[in-house]
C-alpha positions in Angstrom: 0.0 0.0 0.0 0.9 3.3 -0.9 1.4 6.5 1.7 -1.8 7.9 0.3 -3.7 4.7 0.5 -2.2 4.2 4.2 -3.3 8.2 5.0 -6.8 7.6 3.8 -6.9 4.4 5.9 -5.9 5.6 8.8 -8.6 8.7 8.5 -11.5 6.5 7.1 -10.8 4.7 10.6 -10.8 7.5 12.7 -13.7 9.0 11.3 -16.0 5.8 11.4 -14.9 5.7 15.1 -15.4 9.0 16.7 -19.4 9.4 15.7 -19.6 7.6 19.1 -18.1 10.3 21.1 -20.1 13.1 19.0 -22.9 11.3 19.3 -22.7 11.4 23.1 -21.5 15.5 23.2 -24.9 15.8 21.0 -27.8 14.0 23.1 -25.7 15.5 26.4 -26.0 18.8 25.0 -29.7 18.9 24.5 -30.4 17.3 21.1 -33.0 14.5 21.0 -31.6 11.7 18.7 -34.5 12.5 15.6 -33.0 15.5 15.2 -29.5 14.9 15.4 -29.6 12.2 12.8 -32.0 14.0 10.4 -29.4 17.0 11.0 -26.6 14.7 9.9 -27.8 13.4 7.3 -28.8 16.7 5.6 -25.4 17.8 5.8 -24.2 14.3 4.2 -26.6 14.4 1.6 -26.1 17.6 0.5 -22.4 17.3 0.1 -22.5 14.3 -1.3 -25.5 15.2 -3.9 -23.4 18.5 -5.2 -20.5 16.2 -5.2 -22.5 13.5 -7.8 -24.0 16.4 -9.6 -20.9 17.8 -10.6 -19.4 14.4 -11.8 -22.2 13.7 -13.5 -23.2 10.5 -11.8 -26.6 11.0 -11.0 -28.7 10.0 -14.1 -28.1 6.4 -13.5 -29.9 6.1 -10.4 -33.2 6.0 -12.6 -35.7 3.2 -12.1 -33.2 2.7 -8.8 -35.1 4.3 -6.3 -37.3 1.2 -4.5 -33.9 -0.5 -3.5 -32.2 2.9 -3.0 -34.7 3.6 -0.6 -34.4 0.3 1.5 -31.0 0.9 1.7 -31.6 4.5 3.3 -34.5 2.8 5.4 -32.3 -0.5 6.8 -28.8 1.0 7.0 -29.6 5.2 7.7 -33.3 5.9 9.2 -33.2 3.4 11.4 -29.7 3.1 13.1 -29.2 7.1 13.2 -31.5 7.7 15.8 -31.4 4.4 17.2 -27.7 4.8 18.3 -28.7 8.5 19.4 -31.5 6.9 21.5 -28.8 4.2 22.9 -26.6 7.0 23.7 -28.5 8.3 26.2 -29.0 5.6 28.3 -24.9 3.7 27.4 -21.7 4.7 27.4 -20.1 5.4 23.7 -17.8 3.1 24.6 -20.5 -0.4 25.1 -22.6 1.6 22.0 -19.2 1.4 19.5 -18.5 -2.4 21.2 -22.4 -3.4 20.1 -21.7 -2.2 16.4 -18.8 -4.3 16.2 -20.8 -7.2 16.2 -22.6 -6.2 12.8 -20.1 -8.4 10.6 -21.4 -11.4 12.5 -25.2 -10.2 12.0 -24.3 -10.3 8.4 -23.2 -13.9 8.6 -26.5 -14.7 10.4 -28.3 -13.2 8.0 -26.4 -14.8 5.1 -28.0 -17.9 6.7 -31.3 -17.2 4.9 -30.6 -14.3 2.3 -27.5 -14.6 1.1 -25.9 -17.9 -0.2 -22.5 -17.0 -0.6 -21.9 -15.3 2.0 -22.8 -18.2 4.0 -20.3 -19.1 7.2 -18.8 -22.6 7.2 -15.9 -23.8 8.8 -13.2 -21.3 10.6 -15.9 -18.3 9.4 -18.6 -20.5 11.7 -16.3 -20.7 14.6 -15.9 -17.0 14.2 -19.7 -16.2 14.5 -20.1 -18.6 17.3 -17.4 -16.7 18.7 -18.4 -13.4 18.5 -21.9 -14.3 19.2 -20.9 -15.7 22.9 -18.7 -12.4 23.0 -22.0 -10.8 22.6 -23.5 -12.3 25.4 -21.1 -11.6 27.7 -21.2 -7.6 27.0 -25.1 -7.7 27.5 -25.3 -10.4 30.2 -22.9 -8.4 32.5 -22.5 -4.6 31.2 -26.2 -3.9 29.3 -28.7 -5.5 32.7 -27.3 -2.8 35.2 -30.8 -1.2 34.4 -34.1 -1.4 32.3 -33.1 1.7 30.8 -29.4 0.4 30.1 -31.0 -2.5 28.4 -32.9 -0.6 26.4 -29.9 1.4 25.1 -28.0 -1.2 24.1 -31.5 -2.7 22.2 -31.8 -0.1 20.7 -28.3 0.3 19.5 -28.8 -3.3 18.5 -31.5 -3.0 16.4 -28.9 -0.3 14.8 -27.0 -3.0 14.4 -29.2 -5.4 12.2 -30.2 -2.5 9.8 -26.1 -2.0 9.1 -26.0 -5.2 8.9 -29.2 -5.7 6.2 -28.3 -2.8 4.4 -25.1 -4.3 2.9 -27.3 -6.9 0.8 -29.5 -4.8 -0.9 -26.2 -2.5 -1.8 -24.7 -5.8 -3.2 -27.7 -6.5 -5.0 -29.2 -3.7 -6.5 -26.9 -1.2 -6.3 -23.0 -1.8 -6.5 -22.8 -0.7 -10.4 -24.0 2.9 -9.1 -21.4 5.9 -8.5 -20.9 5.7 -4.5 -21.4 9.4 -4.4 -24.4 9.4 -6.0 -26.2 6.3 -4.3 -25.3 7.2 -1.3 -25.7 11.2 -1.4 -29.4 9.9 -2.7 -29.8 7.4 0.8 -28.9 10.1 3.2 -31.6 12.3 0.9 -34.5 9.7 1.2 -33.7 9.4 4.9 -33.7 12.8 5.8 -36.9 13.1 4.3 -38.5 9.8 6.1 -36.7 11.2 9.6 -38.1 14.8 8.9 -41.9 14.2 10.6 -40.0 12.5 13.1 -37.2 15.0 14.0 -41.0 17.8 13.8 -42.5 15.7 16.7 -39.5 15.7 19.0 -37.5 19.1 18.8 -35.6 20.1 21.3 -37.3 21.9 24.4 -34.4 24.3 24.8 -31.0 25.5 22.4 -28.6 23.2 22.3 -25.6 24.0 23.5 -22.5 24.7 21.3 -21.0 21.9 21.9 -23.4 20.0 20.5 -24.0 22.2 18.1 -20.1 21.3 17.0 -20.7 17.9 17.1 -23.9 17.7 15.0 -21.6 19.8 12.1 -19.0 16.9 13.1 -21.2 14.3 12.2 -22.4 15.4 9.1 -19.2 16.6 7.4 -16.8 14.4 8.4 -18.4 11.2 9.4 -20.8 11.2 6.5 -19.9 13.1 3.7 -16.6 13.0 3.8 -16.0 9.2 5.4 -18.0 8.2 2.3 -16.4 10.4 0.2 -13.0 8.7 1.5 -14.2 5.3 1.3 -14.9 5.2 -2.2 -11.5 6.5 -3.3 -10.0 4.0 -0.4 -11.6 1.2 -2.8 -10.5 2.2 -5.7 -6.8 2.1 -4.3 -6.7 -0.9 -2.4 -9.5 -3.1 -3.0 -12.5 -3.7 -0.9 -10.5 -6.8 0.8 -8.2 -4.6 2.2 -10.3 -1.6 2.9 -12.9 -3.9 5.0 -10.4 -4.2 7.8 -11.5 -0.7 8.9 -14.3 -2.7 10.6 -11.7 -4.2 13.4 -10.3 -0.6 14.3 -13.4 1.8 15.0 -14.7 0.4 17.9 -10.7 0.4 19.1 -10.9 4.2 18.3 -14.4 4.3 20.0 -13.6 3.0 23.5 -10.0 4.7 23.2 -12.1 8.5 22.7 -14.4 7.5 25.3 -12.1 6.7 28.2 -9.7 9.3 27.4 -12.4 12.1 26.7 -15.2 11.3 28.5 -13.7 9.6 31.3 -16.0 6.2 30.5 -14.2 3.1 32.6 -15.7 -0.1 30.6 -16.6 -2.7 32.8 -14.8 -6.8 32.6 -18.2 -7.3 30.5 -17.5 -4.7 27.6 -13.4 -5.9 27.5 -14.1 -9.4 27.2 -16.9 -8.6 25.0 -15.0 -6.7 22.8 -12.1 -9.0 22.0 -14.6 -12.0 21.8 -16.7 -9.9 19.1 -13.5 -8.8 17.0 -12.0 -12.0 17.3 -15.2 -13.7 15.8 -15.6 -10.7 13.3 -12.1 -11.8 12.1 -12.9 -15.1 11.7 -16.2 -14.9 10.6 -14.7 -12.5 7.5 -12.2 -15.2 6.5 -9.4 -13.7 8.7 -8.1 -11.1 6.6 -4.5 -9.8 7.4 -4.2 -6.0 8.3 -3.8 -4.4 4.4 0.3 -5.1 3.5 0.8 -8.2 6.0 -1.0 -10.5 3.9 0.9 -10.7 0.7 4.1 -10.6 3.0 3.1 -13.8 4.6 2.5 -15.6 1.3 4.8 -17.8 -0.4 4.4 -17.2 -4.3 3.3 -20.8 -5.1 0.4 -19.8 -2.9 -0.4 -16.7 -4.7 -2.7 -16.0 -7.9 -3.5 -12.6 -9.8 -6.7 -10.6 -9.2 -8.5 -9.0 -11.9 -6.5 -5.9 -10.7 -2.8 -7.9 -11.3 -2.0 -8.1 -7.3 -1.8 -11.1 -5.7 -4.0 -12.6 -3.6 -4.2 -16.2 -1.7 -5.3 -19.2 -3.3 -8.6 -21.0 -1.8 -12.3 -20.0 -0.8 -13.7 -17.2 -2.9 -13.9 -14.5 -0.8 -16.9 -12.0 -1.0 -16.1 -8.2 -1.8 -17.4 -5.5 0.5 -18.6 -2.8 -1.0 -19.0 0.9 -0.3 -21.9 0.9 2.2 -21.0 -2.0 3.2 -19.3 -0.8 6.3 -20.9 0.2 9.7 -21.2 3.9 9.7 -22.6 5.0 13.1 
């Protein structure tokens, strides 16, 4: 990997793992979770929209819409003010944790929808794994309180609509420009979270730091994380660019004990490393980007369709832009 593709990395990263905090510095500072994710996604889908519109790439998202609005439905109306909702009641730290068990929702859900991304083998072990890791964090961390519980529900529900949202993309929508297709989701949801957001304002001005936050969230963890995304795939790969899902929650905990002063409990640790640990698996165990062709012999390696080598054996599936939890 290049320095560019490393730099993009490392802030695609960082910028799906901070919403947590923000989100926390939003619904502390007087914003009720409609609002703050109908304000964030305004701000994401008009930069992204002006972005399409000047590239040209929005006439091919005709006769689209009906899966286009799914998508914004599953992985953006729902889990916005879901995780908002969570907040209130969680730390950011157990709320990031929670998310990082969506690449082992999508296994589960590859049990009925999608064939090939059907676990077997070291990828089952993985999502039994991560699905005990699961239980730990809400057996011992998420039963404090009825309210706690219902946080980390409602982040869970999140959860399962980042974790739908990736097969429709693969579906019906992975030929479209990633600027356009997902400037347009962030458009349909902010118009399906508007009578929401109407019904629960705010009873007082938020406070500037939440104002911050809200501008935070829209800029840099929607537009521009998508924005980064898609040039991250064209660079690298999806394979490569997928292992971002192993470092936000890292990021997540890290910005909530250092900033917030959170202390996880034994429950959201263990949790935590049992979830990533079956995410890895359950994803075929991917290599951090760069280690993997090191630690191939080349009678093991074969070309892509790109002309870099990859390992011989299983075909692997390809994320895709969306395909990522994006809190």
């Amino acid at each position: 990997m290049s320095t560019r593709a490393w730099t993009i990395f490392a802030a695609v990263s960082t910028l799906w793992g901070i919403p947590y905090l923000f989100i926390k510095l939003a619904v502390n500072g007087g914003v009720t979770p409609p609002v703050l994710a109908w304000a964030r996604v305004v701000l994401g889908a008009a930069m992204l929209l002006a972005l399409a519109a000047s590239a040209g790439t929005l006439r091919p998202l005709r006769g689209r819409w009906r899966w286009i609005a799914a998508y914004a439905i599953l992985e953006i109306a729902i889990p916005f003010p879901m995780i908002a909702f969570g907040e209130q009641h969680v730390s950011s730290s157990l709320a990031a944790i929670i998310i990082a068990s969506v690449p082992l929702l999508v296994a589960l859900l590859a049990l009925r929808f999608d064939p090939a991304e059907r676990a077997t083998g070291g990828r089952l072990i993985g999502l039994v794994i991560g699905l005990i890791g699961v239980v730990v964090l809400v057996g011992i961390d998420a039963t404090s309180s009825l309210a706690t519980l219902l946080g980390a529900g409602a982040i869970g529900l999140a959860a399962v609509g980042y974790a739908s949202g990736p097969m429709i993309l693969k579906r019906h929508m992975a030929d479209l420009d990633a600027r356009a297709a997902m400037g347009a989701s962030l458009a349909l949801a902010a118009l399906a979270l508007t009578p929401v957001a109407a019904l629960d304002l705010p009873s007082k001005m938020p406070s500037a730091t939440a104002l911050v936050a809200l501008v935070v969230l829209g800029v840099f963890c929607t537009a521009i994380a998508f924005a980064l995304m898609a040039v991250l795939i064209t660079e690298i790969g999806p394979g490569r660019a997928v292992v971002i899902t192993y470092i936000n929650p890292i990021v997540a905990v890290a910005l909530g004990v250092a900033i917030l002063g959170e202390q996880p409990g034994a429950g959201a640790i263990a949790g935590l490393l049992l979830i990533l640990a079956g995410s890895w698996l359950a994803t075929d165990g991917r290599l951090p980007p760069g280690l993997a062709g090191r630690a191939l012999s080349p009678r093991h390696l074969q070309e892509r369709d790109d002309g870099r080598p990859v390992a011989r054996g299983p075909r692997h599936s390809q994320p895709i832009l969306g395909g990522q939890p994006t809190p």
